[in-house]
mmCIF file as Biopython writes it, N, C-alpha, C and O atoms, coordinates in Angstrom:
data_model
#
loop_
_atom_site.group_PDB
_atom_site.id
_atom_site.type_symbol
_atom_site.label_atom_id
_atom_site.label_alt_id
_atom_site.label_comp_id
_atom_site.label_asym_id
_atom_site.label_entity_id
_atom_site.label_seq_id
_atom_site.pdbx_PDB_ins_code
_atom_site.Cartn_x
_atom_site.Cartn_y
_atom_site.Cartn_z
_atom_site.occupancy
_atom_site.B_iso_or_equiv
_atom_site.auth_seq_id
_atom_site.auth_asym_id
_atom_site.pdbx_PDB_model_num
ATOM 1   N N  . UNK A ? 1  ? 27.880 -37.588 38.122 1.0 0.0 1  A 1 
ATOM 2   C CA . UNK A ? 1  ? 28.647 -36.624 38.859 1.0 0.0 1  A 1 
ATOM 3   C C  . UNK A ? 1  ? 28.130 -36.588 40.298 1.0 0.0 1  A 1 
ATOM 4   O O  . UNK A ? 1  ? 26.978 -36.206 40.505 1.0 0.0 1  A 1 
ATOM 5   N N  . UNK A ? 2  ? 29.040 -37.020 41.441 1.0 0.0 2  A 1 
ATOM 6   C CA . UNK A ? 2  ? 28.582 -37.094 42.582 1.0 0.0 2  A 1 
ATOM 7   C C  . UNK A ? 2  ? 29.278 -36.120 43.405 1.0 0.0 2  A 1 
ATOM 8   O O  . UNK A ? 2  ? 30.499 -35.974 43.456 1.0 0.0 2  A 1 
ATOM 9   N N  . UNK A ? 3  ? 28.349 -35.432 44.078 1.0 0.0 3  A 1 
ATOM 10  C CA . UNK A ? 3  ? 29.028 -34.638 45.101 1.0 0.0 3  A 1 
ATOM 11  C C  . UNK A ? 3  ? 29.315 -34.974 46.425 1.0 0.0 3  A 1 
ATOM 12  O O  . UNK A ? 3  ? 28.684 -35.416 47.385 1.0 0.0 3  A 1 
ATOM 13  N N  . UNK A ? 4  ? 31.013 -34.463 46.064 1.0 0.0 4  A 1 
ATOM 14  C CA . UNK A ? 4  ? 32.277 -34.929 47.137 1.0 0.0 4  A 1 
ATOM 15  C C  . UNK A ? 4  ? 31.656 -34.503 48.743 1.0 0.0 4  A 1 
ATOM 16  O O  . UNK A ? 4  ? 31.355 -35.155 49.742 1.0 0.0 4  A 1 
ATOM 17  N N  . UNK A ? 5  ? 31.655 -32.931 48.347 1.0 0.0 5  A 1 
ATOM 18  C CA . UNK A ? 5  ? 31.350 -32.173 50.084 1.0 0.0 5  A 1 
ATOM 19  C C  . UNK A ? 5  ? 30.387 -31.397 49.456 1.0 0.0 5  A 1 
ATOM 20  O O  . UNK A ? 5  ? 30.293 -30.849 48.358 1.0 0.0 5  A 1 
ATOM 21  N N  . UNK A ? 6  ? 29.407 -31.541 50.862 1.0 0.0 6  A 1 
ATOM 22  C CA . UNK A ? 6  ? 28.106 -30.709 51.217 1.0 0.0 6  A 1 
ATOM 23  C C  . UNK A ? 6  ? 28.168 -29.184 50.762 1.0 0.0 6  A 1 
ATOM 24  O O  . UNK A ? 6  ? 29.070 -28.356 50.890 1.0 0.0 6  A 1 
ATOM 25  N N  . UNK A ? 7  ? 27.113 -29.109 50.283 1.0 0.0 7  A 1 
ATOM 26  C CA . UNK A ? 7  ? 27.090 -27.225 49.682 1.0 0.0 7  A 1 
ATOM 27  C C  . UNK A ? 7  ? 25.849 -26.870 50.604 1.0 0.0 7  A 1 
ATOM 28  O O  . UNK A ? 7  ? 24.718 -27.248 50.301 1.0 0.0 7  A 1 
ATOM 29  N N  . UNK A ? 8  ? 26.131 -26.078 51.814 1.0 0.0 8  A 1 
ATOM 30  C CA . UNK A ? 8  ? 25.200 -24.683 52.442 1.0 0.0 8  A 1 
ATOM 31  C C  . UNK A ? 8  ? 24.708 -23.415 51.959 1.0 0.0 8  A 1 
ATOM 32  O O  . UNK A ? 8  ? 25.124 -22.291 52.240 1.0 0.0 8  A 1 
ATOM 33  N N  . UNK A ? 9  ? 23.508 -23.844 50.984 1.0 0.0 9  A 1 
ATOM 34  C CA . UNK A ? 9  ? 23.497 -22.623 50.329 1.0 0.0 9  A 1 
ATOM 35  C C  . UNK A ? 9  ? 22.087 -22.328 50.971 1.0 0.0 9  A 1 
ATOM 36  O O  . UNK A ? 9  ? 21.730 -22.598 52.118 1.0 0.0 9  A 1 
ATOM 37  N N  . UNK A ? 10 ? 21.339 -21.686 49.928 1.0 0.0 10 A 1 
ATOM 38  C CA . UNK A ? 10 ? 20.177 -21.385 50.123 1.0 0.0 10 A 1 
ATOM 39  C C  . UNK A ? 10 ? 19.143 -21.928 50.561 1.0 0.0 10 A 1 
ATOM 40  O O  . UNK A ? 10 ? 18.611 -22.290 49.511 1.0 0.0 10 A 1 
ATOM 41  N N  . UNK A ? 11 ? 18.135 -22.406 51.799 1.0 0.0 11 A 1 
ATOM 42  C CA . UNK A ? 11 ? 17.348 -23.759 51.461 1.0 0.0 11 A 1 
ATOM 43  C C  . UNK A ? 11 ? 15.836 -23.455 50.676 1.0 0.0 11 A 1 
ATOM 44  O O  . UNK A ? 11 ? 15.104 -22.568 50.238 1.0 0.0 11 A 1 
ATOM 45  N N  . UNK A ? 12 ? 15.968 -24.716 50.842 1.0 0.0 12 A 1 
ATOM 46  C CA . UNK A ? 12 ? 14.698 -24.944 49.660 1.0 0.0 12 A 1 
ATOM 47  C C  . UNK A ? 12 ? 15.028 -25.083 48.394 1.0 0.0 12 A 1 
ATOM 48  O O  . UNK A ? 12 ? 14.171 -25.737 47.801 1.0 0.0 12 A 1 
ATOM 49  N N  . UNK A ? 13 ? 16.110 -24.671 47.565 1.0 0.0 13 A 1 
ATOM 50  C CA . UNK A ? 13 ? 17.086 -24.334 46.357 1.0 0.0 13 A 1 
ATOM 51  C C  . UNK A ? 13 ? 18.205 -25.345 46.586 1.0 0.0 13 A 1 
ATOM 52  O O  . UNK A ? 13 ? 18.731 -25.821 47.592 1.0 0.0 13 A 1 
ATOM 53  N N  . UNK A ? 14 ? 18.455 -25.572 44.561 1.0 0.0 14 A 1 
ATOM 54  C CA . UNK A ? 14 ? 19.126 -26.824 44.363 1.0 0.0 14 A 1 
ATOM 55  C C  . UNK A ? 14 ? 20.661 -26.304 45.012 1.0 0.0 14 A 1 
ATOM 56  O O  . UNK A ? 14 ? 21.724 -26.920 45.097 1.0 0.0 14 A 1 
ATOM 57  N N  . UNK A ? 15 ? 20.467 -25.565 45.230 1.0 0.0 15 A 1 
ATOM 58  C CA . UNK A ? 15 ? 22.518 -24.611 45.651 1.0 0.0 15 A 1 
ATOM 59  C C  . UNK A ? 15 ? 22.634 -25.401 47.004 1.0 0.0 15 A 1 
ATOM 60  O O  . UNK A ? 15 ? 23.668 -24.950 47.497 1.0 0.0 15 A 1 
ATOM 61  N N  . UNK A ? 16 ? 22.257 -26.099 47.645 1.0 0.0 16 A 1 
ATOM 62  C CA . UNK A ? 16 ? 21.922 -26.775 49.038 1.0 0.0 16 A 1 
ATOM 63  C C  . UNK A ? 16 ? 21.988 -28.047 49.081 1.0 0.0 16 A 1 
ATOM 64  O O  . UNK A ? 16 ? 21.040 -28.558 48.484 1.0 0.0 16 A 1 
ATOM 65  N N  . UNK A ? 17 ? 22.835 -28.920 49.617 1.0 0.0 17 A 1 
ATOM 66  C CA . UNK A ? 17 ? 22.576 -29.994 49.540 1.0 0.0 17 A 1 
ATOM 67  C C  . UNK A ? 17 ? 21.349 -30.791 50.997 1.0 0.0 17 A 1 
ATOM 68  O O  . UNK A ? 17 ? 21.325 -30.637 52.218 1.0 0.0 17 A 1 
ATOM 69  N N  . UNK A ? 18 ? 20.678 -31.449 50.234 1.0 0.0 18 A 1 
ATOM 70  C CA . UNK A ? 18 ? 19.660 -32.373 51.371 1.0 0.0 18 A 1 
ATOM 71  C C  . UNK A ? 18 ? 20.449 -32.521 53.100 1.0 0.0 18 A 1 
ATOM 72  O O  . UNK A ? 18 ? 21.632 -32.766 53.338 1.0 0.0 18 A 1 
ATOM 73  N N  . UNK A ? 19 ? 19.513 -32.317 53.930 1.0 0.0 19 A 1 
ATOM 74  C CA . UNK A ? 19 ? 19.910 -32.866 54.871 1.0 0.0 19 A 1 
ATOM 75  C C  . UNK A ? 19 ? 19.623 -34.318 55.501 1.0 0.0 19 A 1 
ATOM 76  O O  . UNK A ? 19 ? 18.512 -34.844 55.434 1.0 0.0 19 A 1 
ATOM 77  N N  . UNK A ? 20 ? 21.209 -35.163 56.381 1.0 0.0 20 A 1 
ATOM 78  C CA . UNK A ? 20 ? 21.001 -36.338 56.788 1.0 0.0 20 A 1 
ATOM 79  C C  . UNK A ? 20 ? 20.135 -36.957 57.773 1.0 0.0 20 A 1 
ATOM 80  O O  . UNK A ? 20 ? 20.916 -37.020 58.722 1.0 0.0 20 A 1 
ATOM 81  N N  . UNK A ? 21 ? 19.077 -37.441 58.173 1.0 0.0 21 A 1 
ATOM 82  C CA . UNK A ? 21 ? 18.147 -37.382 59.330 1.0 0.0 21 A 1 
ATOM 83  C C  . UNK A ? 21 ? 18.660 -38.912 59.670 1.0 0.0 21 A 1 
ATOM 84  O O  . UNK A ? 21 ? 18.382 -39.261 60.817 1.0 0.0 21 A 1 
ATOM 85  N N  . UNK A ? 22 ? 19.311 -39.814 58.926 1.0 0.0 22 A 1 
ATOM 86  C CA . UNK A ? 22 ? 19.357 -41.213 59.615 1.0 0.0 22 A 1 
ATOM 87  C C  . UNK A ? 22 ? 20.432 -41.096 60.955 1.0 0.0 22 A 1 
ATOM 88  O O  . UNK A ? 22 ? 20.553 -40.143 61.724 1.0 0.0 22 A 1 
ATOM 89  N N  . UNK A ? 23 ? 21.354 -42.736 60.958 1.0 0.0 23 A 1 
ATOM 90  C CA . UNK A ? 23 ? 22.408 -42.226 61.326 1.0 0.0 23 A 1 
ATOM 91  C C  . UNK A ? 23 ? 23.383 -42.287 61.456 1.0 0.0 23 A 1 
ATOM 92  O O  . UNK A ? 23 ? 23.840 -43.405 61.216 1.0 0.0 23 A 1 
ATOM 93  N N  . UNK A ? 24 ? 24.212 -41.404 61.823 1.0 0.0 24 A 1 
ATOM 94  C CA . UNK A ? 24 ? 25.053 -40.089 61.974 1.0 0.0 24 A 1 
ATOM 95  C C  . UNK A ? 24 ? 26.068 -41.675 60.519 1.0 0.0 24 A 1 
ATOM 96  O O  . UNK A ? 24 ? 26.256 -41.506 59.314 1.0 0.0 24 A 1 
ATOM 97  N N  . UNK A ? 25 ? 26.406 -42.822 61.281 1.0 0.0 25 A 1 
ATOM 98  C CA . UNK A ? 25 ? 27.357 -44.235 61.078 1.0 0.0 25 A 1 
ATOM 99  C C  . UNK A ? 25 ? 27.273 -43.962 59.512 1.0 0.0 25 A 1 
ATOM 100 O O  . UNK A ? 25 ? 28.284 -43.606 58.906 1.0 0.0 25 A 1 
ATOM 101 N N  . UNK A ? 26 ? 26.155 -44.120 58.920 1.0 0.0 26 A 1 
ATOM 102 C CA . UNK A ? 26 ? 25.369 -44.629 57.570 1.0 0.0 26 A 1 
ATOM 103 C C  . UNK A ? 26 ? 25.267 -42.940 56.712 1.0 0.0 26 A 1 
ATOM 104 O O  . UNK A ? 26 ? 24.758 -42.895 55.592 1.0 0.0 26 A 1 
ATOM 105 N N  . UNK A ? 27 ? 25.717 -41.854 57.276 1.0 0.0 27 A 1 
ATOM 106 C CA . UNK A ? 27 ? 25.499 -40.622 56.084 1.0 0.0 27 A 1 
ATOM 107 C C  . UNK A ? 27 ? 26.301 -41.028 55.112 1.0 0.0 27 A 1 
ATOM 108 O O  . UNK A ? 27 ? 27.353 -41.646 55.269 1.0 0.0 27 A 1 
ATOM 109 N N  . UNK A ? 28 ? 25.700 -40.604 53.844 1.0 0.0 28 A 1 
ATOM 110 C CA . UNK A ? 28 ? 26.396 -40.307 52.727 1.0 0.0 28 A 1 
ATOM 111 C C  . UNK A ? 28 ? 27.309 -39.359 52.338 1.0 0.0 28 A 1 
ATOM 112 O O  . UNK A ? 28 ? 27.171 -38.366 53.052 1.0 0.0 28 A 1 
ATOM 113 N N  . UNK A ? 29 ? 28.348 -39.195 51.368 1.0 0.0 29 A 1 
ATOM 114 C CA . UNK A ? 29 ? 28.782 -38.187 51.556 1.0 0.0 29 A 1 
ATOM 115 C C  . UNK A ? 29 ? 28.098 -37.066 50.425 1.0 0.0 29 A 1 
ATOM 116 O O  . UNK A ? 29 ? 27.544 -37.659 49.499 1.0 0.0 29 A 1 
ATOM 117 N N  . UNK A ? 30 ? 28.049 -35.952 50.354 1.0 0.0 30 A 1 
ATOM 118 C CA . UNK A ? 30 ? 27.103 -35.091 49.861 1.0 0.0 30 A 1 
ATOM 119 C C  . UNK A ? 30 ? 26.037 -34.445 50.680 1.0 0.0 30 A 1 
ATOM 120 O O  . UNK A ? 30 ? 25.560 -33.357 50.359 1.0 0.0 30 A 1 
ATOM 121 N N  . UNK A ? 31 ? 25.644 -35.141 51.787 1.0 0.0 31 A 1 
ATOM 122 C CA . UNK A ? 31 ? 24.627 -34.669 52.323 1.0 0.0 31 A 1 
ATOM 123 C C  . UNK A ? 31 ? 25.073 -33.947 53.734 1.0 0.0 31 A 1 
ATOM 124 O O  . UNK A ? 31 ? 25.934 -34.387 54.496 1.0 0.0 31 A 1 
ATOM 125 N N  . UNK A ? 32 ? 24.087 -32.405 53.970 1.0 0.0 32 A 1 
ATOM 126 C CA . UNK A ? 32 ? 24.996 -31.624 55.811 1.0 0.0 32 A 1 
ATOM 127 C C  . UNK A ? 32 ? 23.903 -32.905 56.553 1.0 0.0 32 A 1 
ATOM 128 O O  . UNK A ? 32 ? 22.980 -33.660 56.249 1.0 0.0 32 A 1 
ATOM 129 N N  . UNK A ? 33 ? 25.004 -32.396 58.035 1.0 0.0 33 A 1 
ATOM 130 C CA . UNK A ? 33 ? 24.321 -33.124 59.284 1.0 0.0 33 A 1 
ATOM 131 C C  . UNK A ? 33 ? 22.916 -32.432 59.324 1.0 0.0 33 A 1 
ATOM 132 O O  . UNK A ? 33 ? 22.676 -31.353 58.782 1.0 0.0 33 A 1 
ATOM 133 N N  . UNK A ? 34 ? 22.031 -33.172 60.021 1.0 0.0 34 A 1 
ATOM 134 C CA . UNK A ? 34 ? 20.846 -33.168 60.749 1.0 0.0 34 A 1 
ATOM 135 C C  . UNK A ? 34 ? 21.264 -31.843 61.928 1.0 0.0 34 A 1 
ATOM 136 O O  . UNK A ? 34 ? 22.213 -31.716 62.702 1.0 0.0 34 A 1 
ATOM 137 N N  . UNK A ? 35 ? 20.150 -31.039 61.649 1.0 0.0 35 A 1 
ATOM 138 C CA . UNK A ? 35 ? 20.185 -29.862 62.663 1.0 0.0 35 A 1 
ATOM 139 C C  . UNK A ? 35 ? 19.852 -29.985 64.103 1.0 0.0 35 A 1 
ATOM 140 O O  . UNK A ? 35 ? 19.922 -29.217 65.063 1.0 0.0 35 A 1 
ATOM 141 N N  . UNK A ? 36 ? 19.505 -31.090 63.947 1.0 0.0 36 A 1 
ATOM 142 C CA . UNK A ? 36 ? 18.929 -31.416 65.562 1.0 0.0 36 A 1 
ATOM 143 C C  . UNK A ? 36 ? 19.543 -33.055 65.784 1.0 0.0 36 A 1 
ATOM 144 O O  . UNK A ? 36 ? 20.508 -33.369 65.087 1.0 0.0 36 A 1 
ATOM 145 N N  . UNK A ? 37 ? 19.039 -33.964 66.643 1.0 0.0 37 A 1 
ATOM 146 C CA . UNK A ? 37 ? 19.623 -34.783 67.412 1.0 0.0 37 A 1 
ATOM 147 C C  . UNK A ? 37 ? 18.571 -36.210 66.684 1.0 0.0 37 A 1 
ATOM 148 O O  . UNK A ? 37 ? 17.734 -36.697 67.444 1.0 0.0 37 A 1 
ATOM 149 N N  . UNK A ? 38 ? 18.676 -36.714 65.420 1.0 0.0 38 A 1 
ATOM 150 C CA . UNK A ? 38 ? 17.284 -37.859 65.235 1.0 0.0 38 A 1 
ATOM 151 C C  . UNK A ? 38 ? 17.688 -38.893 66.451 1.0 0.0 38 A 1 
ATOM 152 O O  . UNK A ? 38 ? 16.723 -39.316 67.086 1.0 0.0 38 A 1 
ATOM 153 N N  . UNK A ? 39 ? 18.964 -39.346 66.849 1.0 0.0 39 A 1 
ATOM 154 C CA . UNK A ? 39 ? 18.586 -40.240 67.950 1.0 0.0 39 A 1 
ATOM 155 C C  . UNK A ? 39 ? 17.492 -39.648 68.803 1.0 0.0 39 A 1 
ATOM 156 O O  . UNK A ? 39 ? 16.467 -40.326 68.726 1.0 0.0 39 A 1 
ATOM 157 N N  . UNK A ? 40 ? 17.358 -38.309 69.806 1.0 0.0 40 A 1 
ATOM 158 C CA . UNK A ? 40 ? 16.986 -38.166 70.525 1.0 0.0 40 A 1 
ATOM 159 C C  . UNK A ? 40 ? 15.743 -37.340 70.398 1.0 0.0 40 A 1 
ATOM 160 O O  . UNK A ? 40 ? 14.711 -37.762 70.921 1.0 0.0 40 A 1 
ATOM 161 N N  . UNK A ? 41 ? 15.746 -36.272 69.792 1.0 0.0 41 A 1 
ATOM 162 C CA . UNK A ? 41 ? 14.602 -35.315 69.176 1.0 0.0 41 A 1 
ATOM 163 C C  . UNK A ? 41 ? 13.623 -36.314 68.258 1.0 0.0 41 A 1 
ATOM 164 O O  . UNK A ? 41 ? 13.934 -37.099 67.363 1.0 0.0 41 A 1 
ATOM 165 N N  . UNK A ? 42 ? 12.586 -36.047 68.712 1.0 0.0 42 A 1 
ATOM 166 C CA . UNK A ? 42 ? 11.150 -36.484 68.118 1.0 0.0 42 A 1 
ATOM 167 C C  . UNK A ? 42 ? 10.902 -36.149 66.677 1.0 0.0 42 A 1 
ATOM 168 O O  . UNK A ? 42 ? 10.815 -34.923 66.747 1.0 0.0 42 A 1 
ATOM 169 N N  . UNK A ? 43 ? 10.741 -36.445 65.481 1.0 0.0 43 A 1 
ATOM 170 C CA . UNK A ? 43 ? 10.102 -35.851 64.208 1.0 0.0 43 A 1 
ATOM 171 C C  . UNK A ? 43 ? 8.642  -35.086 64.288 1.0 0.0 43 A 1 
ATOM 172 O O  . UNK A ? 43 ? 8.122  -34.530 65.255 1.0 0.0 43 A 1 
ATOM 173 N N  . UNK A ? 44 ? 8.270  -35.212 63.248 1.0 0.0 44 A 1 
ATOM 174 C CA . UNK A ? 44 ? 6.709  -35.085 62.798 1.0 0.0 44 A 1 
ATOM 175 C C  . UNK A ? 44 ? 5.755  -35.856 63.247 1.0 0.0 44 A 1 
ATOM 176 O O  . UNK A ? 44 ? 4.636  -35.601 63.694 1.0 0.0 44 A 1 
ATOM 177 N N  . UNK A ? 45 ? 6.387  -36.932 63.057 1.0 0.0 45 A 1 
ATOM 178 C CA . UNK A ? 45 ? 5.418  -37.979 63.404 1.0 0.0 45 A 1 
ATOM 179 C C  . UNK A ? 45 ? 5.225  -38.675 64.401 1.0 0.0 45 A 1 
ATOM 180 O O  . UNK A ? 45 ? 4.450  -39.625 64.514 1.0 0.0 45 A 1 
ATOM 181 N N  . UNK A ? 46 ? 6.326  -37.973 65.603 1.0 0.0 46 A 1 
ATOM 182 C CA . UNK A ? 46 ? 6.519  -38.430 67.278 1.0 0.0 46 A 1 
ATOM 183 C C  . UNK A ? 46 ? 7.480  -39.668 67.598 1.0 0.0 46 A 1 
ATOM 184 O O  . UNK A ? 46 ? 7.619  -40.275 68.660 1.0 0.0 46 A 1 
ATOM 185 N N  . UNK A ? 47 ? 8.031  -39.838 66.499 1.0 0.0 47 A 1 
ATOM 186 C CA . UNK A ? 47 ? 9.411  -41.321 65.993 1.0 0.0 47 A 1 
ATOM 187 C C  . UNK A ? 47 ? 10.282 -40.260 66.610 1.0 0.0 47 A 1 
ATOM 188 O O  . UNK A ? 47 ? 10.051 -39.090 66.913 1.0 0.0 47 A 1 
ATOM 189 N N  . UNK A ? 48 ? 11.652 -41.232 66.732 1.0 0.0 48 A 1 
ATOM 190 C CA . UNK A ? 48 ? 12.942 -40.906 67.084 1.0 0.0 48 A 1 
ATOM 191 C C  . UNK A ? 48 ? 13.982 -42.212 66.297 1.0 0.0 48 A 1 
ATOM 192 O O  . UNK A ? 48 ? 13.364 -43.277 66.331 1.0 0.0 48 A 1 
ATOM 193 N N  . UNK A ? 49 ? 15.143 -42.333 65.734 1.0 0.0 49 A 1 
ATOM 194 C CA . UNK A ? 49 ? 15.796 -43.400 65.215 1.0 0.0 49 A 1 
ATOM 195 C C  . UNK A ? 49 ? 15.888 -43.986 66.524 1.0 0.0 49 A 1 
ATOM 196 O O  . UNK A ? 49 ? 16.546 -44.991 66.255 1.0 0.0 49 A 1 
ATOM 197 N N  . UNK A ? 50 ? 15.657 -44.037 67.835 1.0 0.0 50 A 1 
ATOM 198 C CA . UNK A ? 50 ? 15.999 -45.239 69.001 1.0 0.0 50 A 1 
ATOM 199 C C  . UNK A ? 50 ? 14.492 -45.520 69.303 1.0 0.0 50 A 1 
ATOM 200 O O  . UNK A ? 50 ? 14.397 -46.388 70.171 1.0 0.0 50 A 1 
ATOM 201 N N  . UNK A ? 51 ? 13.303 -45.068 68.869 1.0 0.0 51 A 1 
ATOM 202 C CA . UNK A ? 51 ? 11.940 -45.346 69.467 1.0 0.0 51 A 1 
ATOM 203 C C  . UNK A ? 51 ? 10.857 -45.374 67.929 1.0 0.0 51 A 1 
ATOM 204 O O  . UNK A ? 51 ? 9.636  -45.249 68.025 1.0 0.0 51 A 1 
ATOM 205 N N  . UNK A ? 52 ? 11.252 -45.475 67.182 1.0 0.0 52 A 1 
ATOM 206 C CA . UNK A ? 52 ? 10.228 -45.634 65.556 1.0 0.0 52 A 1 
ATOM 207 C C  . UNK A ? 52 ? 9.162  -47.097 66.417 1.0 0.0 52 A 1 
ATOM 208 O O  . UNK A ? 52 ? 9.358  -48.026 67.200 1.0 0.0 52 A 1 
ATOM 209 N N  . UNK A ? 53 ? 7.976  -46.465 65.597 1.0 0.0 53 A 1 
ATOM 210 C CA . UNK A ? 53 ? 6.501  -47.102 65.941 1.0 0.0 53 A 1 
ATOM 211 C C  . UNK A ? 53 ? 6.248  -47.780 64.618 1.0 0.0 53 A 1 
ATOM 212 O O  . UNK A ? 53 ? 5.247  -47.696 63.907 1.0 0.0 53 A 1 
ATOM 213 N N  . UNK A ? 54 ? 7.663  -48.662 64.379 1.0 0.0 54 A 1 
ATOM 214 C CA . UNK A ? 54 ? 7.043  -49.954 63.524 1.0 0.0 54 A 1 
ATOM 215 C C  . UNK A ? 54 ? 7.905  -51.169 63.754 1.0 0.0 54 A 1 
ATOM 216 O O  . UNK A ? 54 ? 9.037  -51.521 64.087 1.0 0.0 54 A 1 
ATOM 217 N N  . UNK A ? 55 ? 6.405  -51.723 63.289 1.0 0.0 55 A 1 
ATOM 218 C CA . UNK A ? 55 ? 6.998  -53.367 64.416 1.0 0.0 55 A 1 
ATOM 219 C C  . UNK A ? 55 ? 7.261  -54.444 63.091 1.0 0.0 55 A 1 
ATOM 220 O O  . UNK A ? 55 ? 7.794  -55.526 63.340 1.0 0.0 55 A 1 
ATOM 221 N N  . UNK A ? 56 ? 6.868  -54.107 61.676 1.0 0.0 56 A 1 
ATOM 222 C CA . UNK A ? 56 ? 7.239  -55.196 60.699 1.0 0.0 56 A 1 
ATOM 223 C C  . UNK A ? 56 ? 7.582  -53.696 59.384 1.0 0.0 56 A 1 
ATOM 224 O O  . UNK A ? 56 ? 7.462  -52.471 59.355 1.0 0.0 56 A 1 
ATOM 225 N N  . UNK A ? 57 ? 7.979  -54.648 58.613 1.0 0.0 57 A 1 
ATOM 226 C CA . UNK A ? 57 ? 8.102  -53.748 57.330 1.0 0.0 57 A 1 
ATOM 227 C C  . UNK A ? 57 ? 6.975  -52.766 56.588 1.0 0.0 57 A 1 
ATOM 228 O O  . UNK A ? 57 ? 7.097  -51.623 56.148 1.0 0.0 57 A 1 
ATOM 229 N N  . UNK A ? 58 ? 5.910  -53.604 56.621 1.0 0.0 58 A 1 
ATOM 230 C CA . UNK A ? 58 ? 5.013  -53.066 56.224 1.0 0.0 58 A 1 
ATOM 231 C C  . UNK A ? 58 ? 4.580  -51.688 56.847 1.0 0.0 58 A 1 
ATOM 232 O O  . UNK A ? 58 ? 4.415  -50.689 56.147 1.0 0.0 58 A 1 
ATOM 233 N N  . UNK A ? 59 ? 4.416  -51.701 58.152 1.0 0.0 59 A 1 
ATOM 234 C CA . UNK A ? 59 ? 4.305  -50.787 59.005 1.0 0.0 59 A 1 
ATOM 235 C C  . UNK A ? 59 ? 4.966  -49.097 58.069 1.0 0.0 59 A 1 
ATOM 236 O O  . UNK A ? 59 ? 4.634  -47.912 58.115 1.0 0.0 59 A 1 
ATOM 237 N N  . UNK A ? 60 ? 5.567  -49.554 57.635 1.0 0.0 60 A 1 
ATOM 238 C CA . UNK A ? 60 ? 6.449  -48.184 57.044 1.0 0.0 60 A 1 
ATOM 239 C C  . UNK A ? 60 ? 5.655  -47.105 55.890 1.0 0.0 60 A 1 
ATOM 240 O O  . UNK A ? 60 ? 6.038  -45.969 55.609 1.0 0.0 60 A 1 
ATOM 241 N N  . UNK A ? 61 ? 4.507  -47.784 55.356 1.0 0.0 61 A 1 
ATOM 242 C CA . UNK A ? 61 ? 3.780  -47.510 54.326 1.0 0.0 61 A 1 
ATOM 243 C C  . UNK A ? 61 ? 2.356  -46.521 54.963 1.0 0.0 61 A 1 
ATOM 244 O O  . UNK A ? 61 ? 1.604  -45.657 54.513 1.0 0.0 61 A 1 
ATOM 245 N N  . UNK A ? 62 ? 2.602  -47.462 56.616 1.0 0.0 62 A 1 
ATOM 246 C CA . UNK A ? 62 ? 1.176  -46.457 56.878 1.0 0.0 62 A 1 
ATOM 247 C C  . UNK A ? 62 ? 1.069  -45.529 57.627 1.0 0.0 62 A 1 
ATOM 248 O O  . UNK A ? 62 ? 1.734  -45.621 58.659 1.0 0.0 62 A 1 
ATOM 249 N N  . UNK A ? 63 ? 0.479  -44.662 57.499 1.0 0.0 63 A 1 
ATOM 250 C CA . UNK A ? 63 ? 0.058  -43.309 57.840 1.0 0.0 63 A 1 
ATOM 251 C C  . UNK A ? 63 ? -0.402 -43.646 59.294 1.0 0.0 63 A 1 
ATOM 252 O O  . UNK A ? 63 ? -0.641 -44.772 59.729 1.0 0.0 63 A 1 
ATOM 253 N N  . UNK A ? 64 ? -0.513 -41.999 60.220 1.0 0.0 64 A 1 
ATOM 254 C CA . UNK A ? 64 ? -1.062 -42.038 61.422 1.0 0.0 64 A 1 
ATOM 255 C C  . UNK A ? 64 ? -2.477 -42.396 61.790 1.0 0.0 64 A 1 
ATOM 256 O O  . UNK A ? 64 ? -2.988 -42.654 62.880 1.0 0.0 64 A 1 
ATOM 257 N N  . UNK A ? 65 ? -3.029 -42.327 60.405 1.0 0.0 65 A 1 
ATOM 258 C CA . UNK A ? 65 ? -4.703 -42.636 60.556 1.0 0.0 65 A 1 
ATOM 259 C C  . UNK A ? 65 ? -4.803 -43.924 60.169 1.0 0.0 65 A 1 
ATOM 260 O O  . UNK A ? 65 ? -5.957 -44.338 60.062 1.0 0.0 65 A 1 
ATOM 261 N N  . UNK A ? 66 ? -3.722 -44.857 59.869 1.0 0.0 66 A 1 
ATOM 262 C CA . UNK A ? 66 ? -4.355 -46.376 59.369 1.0 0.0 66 A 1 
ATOM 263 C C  . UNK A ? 66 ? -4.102 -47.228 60.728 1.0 0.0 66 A 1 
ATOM 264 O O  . UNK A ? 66 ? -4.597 -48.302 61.068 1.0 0.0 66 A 1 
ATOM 265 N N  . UNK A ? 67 ? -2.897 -46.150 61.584 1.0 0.0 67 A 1 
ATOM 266 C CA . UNK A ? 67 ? -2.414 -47.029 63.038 1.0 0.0 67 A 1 
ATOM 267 C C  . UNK A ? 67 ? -3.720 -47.374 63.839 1.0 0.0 67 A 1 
ATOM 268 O O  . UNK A ? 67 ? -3.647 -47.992 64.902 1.0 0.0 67 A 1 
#
């Protein structure tokens, strides 16, 4: 059972569907937009989808302390 359109419910709670952080081209359907801008706004980890700090695949596995 896949869900058609996004449910805004409560967050943190299953009544909510996940939010999309990739992008915008590639969302699924089920999931709300990203509250902020991932092209342009920075994450957690100081990435952006136009500036990510990995240069091979592997890169993806490691943490800020193995860089």
């Amino acid at each position: 059972m896949a869900i058609k359109k996004p449910r805004d419910g409560t967050p943190g709670m299953t009544d909510q569907s996940p939010r999309w952080e990739g992008p915008r081209a590639t969302k699924p359907s089920g999931y709300l937009p990203a509250k902020d801008n991932p092209e342009r706004d920075r994450d957690a980890h100081g990435e952006n989808l136009n500036d990510p700090k990995v240069r091979k695949v592997s890169d993806a596995f490691k943490t800020k302390k193995n860089r």
